[in-house]
BAPA-86789 format. One record per residue (C-alpha): x, y, z. Coordinates in pm, whole numbers, padded with zeros to 5 digits, always signed. Layout:
N
XYZ/...
//
This chain:
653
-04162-03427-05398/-04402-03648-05251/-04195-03784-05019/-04112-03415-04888/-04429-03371-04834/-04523-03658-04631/-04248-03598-04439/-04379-03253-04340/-04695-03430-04301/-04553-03678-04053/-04404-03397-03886/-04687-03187-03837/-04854-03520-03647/-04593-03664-03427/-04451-03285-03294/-04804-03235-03139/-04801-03534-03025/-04496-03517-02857/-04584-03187-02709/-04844-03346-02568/-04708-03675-02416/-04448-03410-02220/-04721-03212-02143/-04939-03520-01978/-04637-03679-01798/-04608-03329-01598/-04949-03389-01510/-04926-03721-01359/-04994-03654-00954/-04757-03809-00730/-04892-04027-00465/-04889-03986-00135/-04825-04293+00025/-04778-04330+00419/-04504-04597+00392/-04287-04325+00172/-04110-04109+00409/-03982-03889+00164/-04039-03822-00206/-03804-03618-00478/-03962-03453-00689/-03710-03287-00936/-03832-03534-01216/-04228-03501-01132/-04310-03144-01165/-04370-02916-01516/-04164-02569-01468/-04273-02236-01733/-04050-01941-01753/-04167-01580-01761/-03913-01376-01898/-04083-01050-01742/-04191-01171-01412/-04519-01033-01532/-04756-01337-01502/-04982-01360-01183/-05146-01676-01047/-05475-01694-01264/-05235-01620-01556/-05043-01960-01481/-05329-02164-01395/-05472-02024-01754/-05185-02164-01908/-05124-02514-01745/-05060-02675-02083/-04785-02464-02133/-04600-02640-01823/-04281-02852-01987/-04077-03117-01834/-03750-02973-01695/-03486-02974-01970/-03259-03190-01794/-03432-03474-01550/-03220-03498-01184/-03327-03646-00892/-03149-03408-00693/-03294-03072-00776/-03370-02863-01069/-03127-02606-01249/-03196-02326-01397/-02852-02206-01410/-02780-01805-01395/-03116-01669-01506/-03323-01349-01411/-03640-01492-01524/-03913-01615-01305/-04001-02006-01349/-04252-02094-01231/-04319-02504-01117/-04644-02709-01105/-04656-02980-00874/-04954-03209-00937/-05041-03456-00625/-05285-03686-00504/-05438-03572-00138/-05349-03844+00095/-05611-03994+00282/-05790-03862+00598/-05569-03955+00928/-05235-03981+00715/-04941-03748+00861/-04892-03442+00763/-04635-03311+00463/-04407-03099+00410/-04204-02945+00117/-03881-02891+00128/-03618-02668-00110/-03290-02713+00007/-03125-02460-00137/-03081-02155+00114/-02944-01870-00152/-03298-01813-00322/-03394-01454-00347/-03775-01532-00339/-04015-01867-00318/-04393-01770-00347/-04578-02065-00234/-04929-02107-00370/-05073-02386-00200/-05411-02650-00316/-05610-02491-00103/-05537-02112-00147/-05268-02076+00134/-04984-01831+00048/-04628-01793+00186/-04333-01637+00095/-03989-01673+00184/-03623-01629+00061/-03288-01470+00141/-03403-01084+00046/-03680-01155+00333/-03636-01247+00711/-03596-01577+00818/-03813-01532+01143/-04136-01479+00906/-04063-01824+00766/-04379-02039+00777/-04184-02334+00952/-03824-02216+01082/-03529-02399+00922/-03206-02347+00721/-03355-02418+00398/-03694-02352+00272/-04005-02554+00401/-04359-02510+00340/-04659-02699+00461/-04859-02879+00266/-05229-03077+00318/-05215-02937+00702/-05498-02799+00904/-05208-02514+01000/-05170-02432+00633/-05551-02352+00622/-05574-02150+00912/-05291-01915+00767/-05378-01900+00431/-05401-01541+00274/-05749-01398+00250/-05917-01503-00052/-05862-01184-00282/-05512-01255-00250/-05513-01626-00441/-05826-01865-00560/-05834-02133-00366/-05950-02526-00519/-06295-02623-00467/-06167-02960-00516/-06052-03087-00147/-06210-03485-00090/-05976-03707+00060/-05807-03847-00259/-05837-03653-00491/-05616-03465-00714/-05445-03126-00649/-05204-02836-00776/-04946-02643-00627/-04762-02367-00740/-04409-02263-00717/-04318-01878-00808/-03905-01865-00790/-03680-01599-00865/-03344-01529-00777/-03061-01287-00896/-02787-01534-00809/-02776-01942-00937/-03106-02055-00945/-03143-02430-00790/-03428-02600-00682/-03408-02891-00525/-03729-02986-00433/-03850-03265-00176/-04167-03375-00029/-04175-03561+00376/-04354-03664+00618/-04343-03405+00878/-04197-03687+01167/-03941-03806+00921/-03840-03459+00846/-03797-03313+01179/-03575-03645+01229/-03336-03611+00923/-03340-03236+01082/-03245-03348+01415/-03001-03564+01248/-02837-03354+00992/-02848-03063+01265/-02638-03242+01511/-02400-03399+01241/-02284-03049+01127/-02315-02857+01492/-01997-03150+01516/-01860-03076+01211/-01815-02693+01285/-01729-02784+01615/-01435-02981+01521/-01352-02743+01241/-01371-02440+01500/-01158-02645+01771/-00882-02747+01499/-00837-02343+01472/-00804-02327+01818/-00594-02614+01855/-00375-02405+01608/-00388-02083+01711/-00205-02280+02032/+00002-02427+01820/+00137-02060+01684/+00180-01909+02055/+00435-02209+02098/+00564-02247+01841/+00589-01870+01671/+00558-02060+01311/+00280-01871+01134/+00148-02083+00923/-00062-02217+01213/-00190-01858+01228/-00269-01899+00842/-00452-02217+00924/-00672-02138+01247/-00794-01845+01018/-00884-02034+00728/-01071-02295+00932/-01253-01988+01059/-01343-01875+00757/-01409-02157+00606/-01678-02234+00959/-01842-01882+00855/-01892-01946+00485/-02037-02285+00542/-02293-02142+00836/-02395-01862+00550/-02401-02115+00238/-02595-02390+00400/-02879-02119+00553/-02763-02174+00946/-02641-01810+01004/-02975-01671+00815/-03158-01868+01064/-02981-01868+01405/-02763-01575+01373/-02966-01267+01166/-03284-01360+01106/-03387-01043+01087/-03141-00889+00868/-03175-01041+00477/-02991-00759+00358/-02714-00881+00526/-02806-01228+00490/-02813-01247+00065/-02430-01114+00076/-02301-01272+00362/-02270-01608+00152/-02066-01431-00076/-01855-01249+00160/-01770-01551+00329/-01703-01742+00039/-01445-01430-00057/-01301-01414+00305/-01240-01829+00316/-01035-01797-00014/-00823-01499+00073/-00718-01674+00393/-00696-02015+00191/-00466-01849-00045/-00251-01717+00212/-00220-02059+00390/-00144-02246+00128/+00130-01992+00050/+00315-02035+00386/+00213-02373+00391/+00368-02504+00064/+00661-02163+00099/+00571-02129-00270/+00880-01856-00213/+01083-02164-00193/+00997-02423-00364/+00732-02316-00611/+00866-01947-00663/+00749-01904-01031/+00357-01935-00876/+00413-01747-00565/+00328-01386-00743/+00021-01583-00906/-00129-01712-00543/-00085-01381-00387/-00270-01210-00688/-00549-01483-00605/-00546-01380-00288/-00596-01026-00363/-00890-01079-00580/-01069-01256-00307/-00989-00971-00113/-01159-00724-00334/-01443-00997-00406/-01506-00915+00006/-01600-00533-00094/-01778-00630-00440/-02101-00765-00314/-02184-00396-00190/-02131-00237-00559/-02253-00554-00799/-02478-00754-00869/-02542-01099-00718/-02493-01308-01004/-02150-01076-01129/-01998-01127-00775/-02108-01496-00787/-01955-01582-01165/-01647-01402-01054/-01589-01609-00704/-01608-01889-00914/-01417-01823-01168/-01155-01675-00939/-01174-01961-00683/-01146-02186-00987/-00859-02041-01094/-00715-01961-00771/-00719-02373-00678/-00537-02482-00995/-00296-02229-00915/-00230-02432-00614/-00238-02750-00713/+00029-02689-00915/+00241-02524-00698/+00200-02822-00499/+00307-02993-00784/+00608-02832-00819/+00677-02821-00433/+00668-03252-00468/+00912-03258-00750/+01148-03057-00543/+01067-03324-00261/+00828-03183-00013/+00649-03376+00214/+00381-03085+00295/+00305-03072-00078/+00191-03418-00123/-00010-03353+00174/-00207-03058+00028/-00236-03237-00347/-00406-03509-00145/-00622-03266+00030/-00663-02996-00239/-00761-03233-00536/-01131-03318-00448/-01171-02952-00388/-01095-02870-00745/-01289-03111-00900/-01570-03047-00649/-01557-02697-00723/-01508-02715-01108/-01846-02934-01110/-01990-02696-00908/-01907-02401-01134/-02006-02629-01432/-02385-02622-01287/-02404-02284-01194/-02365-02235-01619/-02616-02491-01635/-02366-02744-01830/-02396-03030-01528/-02739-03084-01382/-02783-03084-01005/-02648-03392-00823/-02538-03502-00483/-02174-03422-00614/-02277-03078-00788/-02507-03014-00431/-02300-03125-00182/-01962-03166-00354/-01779-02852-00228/-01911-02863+00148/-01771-03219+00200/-01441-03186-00028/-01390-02897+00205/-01443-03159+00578/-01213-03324+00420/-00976-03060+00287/-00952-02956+00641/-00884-03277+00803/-00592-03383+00562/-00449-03050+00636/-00449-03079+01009/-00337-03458+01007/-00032-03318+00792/+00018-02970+01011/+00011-03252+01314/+00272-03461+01108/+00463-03115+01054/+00474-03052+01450/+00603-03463+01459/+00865-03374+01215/+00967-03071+01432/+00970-03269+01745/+01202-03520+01606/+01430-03257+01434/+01455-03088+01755/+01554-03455+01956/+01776-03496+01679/+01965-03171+01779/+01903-03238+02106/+02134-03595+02071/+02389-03394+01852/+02424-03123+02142/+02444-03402+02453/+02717-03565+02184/+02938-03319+02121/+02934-03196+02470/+03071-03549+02572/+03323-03521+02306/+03412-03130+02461/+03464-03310+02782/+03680-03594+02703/+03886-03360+02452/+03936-03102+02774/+04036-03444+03000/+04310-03500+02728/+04362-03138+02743/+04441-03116+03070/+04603-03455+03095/+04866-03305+02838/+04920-02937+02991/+05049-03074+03295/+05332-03258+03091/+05430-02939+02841/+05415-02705+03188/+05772-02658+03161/+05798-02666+02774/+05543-02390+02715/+05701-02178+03002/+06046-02176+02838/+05848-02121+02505/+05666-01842+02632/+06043-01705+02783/+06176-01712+02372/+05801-01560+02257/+05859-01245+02514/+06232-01151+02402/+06097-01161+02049/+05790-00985+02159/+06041-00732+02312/+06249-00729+01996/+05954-00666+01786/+05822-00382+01973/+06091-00183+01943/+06120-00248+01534/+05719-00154+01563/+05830+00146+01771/+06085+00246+01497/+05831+00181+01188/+05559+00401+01356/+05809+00658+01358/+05944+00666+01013/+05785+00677+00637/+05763+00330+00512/+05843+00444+00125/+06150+00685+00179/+06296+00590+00544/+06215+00973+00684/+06067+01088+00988/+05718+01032+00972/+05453+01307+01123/+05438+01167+01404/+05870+01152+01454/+05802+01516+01299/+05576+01653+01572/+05786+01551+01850/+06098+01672+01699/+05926+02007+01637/+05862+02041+02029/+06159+01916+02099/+06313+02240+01868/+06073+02480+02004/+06202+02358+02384/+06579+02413+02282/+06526+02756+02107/+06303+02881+02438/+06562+02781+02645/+06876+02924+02484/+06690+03190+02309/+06787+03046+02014/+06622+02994+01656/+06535+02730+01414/+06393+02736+01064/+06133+02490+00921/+06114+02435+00577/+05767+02305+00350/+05931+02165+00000/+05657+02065-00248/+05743+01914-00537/+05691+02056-00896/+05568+01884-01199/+05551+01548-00977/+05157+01464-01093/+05294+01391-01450/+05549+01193-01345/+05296+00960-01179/+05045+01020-01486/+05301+00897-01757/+05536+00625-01583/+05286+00531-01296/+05313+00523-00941/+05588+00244-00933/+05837+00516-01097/+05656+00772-00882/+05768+00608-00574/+06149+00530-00695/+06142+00916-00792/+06045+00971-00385/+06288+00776-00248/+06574+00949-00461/+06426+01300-00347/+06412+01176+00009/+06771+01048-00039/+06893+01390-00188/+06753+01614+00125/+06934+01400+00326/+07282+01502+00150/+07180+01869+00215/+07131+01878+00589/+07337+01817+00872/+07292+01490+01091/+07125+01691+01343/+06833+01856+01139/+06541+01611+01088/+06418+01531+00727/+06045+01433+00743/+05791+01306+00466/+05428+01452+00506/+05266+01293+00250/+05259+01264-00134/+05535+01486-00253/+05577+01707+00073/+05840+01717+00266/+05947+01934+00586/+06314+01994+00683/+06377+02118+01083/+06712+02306+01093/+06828+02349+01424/+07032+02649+01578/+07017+02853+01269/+07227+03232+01246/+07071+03429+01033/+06838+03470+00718/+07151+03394+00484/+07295+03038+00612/+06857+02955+00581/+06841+03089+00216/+07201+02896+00148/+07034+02543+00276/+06745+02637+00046/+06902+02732-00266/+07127+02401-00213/+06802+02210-00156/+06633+02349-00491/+06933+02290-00701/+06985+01904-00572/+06630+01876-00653/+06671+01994-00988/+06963+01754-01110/+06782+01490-01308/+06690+01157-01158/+06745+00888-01338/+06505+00554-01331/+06492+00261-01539/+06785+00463-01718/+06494+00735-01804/+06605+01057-01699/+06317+01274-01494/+06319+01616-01365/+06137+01802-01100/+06150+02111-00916/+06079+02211-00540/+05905+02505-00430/+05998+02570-00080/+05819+02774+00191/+06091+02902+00496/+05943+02994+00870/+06171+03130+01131/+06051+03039+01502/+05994+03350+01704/+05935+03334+02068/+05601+03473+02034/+05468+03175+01857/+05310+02972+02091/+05115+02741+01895/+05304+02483+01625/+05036+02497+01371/+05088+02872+01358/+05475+02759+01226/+05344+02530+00988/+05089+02731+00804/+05393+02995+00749/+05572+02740+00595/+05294+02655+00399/+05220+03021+00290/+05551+03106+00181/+05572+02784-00018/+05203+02879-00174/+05369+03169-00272/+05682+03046-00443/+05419+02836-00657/+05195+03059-00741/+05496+03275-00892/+05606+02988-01088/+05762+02723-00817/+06143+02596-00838/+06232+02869-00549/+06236+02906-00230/+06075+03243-00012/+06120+03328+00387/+05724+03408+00564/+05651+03795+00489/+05465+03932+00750/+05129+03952+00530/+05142+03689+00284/+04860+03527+00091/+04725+03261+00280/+04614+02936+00126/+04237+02825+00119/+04261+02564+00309/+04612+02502+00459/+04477+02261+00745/+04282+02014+00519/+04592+01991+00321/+04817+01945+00600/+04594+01783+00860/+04730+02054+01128/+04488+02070+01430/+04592+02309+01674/+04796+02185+01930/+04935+02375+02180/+05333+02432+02188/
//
């Protein structure tokens, strides 16, 4: 019990005193010295948040003790992580001496929504990305206010505005103020210069990335070149990702807010975003052609071009959310999107790629860059050079290895294309010496080939006329074919012109063929065919033609016919042979025949006309029952469709 209670005792000393010590070390001033060209002062300055964004100037200066010691010391700039409170930061300094050059401050962080500076001795600026640049107390890509200057004086805000210090001898101490608030990451990297050494590292830093972008914007060029020559796209891909990537650098790193709309901060706070959104869209598409994740890496291909959408979309979201949304979901997104890559690259170097070692080299310190990156913006890594500057120079160098290893691509097509180039010139030598041999050996075989080609001509001969004979004649039953059939017909209708003379044609069907072919198949079908074929033979003299049709139609031509009665006798013979069983395979198999009889008249001057008589009459004989035969009445019932069954155009006699 007693020791609980000097515990709580011990407690209720030391936490004061504590408070206090963290208190005090915010209030140590930083000297001024003139042999310091530049000081940091991330670790030197007390920062108080105000939730509401309520508290004015005399309200912060009445609460100075309240001032803390930023939660996590970094020489490179204080974070503050995705907040929408105001924080404000008290910077405590010792006035340099009379004579001594003039400072500066710098924040080098260009995607601030709003800096109120509240200087020692009552001067006021403002500036930020939601204001224009060309109202910017000293014009530069990042944030710089003067401090201890005879300028800063002269353009203070009237004296109603802010209470200026009394206190300004040479040496002595003195306060300045910081209001900051932005919707997006809040970083606040804060330096102090001497104004000479300042505009140098400007000059300097200036002209290092003017070259940068330069060579960045020439390398899309250079490939944009390289795709009217070539034709391959994926320079295309490239020389619009380096462009992209040149725009959302000049937005990020203030240079467009300064040079290119300094008037427009609308524009201005989103076009950081935007560019950020348009640089991984194209990225994603590069890498896809550039790895040919359809290839080699198929099962991530779907996965980068859903990446690549969502940057797409990320372009439009700036203009319905919020800064800080749109920000947390490029990261996230780009996050996401990289690892994606990586390992499809992965998979692209197990399959043996040489591009996808390439980008793995070149993609890697991206990833991490950008992971580190995303890990401040939540405030889990403080700010650092890595954190700061990480992404900007992973992405210099991103872009170099991937132009060294687009050059080595255009190497490896060169030499594939001399390699072709040797193959071609080599097997057009071999082409010649084998047409020297060639023609060494045709002169010898001259003779041999000619009596050859003698042999090849009499059996040419030979088999035209067995050709001539097949295309006349069924090849299942031996008949007249329709074409023997058609010329035999004109032949008929020539011969019964010219003696006034008659001949019959005759259209047998078969009846209840179909179940032959249904129960023993089309083998026993076809034997059943050739017996039929035989059997209408037997019936008809050797100068009538037997013809096959088709299927199980058949067409007899008898020549020089009498009358009616020697017809019907040939027809009634021809039904009855029909009828006899057929035997196959020892199985015994009837049929029928329905037959359809059309007399030439010398009126008929067309040969389909005969035909579709024939085929009326025999339409007749089925439809009353079939195993018959019947002559053409002069009105029968015509068929349907007589022509598509019989493939009769009209043709002249």
């Amino acid at each position: 019990m007693h020791l609980s209670r000097s515990l709580i005792l011990l407690l209720a000393v030391v936490l004061p005193t504590l408070a206090s010590m963290a208190s005090a070390m915010t209030n140590v001033p930083v000297s001024l010295r003139p042999d310091q060209s530049s000081i940091a002062l991330n670790a030197s300055v007390g920062v108080l948040e105000d939730p509401r964004g309520e508290l004015t100037l005399e309200d912060i200066k009445s609460r100075t003790e309240q001032f803390r010691a930023p939660a996590i010391e970094s020489e490179s700039g204080l974070n503050f992580g995705y907040s929408r409170s105001v924080w404000w930061i008290k910077i405590d300094l010792q006035r340099p001496l009379a004579g001594t050059p003039d400072w500066l401050l710098e924040i080098a962080f260009p995607q601030l929504d709003r800096i109120d500076f509240f200087g020692a001795d009552g001067e006021h600026f403002a500036a930020g990305d939601t204001l224009p640049a060309a109202s910017r107390q000293i014009m530069h890509r990042h944030f710089v206010f003067p401090v201890f200057t005879p300028r800063a004086v002269a353009a203070s805000q009237p004296a109603g505005d802010v209470s200026a210090s009394t206190d300004t001898a040479n040496g002595a101490n003195a306060t300045i103020y910081l209001r900051v608030a932005s919707n997006g990451i809040l970083v606040v990297p804060l330096t102090l210069w001497h104004s000479a050494a300042f505009h140098a590292e400007t000059q300097t830093s200036y002209v290092m990335l003017t070259l940068l972008y330069g060579v960045i914007l020439m390398l899309g060029l250079f490939n944009l070149i390289l795709f009217k020559d070539f034709g391959d796209k994926v320079y295309l891909n490239f020389a619009l990702y380096a462009f992209a990537i040149v725009f959302a650098q000049f937005s990020v790193n203030g240079f467009a807010a300064e040079l290119l709309w300094p008037r427009l901060p609308e524009w201005g706070n989103i076009a950081p975003l935007v560019g950020a959104a348009i640089c991984g869209c194209f990225g994603m598409l590069f890498t896809r052609r550039f790895l040919n994740t359809a290839r080699t890496a198929h099962i991530f291909d779907g996965a980068i071009l859903a990446f690549a959408g969502l940057f797409a979309l990320s372009i439009f979201t700036p203009l319905f959310l919020s800064a800080p949304l749109v920000s947390i979901q490029l990261s996230f997104v780009a996050t996401g999107g990289l690892l994606v890559t990586l390992l499809a690259a992965i998979q692209g170097m197990r399959q043996g790629a040489n591009s996808a070692r390439w980008f793995l080299l070149a993609s890697l310190p991206l990833f991490i860059a950008v992971t580190a990156t995303v890990l401040r913006n939540i405030n889990i890594l403080p700010v650092s050079f890595l954190t700061l500057h990480g992404v900007r120079i992973s992405i210099e160098l991103h872009v170099l290895i991937l132009s060294y290893a687009l050059a080595q691509r255009i190497s490896a097509t060169q030499h594939e294309r001399d390699a072709l180039q040797f193959e071609a010139i080599k097997t057009r030598q071999e082409l010649v010496d084998v047409l020297r041999q060639s023609e060494q050996q045709l002169e010898s075989r001259v003779t041999e080939r000619t009596d050859a080609l003698e042999q090849a001509n009499a059996r040419l001969r030979e088999n035209e006329r067995q050709l001539k004979d097949a295309a006349h004649s069924d090849p299942l039953t031996g008949l007249a074919n329709r074409l023997l059939l058609d010329v035999h017909l004109q032949h008929a209708i020539k011969t019964a012109r010219r003696d006034k003379s008659s001949f019959a044609l005759l259209l047998i069907d078969l009846d209840k063929f179909k179940p032959v072919n249904d129960t023993y198949g089309h083998a026993i079908g076809d034997d059943v065919l050739r017996a039929v074929a035989q059997r209408l033979r037997n019936t008809v003299r050797e100068m009538d033609t037997v013809a096959r049709l088709g299927g199980d139609e058949f067409v007899i031509v008898l020549r020089s016919v009498g009358n009616h009665h020697d017809v019907e006798l040939v027809a009634t013979k021809i039904t009855l042979a029909i009828a006899q069983p057929i035997k196959v395979l020892g199985v015994p198999i009837e049929i029928g025949a329905s037959v359809g009889i059309a007399l030439f008249e010398p009126g008929l001057n067309v040969l389909g006309d005969l035909l579709r008589r024939a085929d009326s009459a025999m339409y007749e004989v089925k439809k009353s029952g079939g195993s018959g035969h019947r002559f053409y009445a002069a009105k029968p019932t015509v068929r349907a469709e007589p022509e598509a069954k019989l493939d009769q155009g009209n043709r002249a006699a």
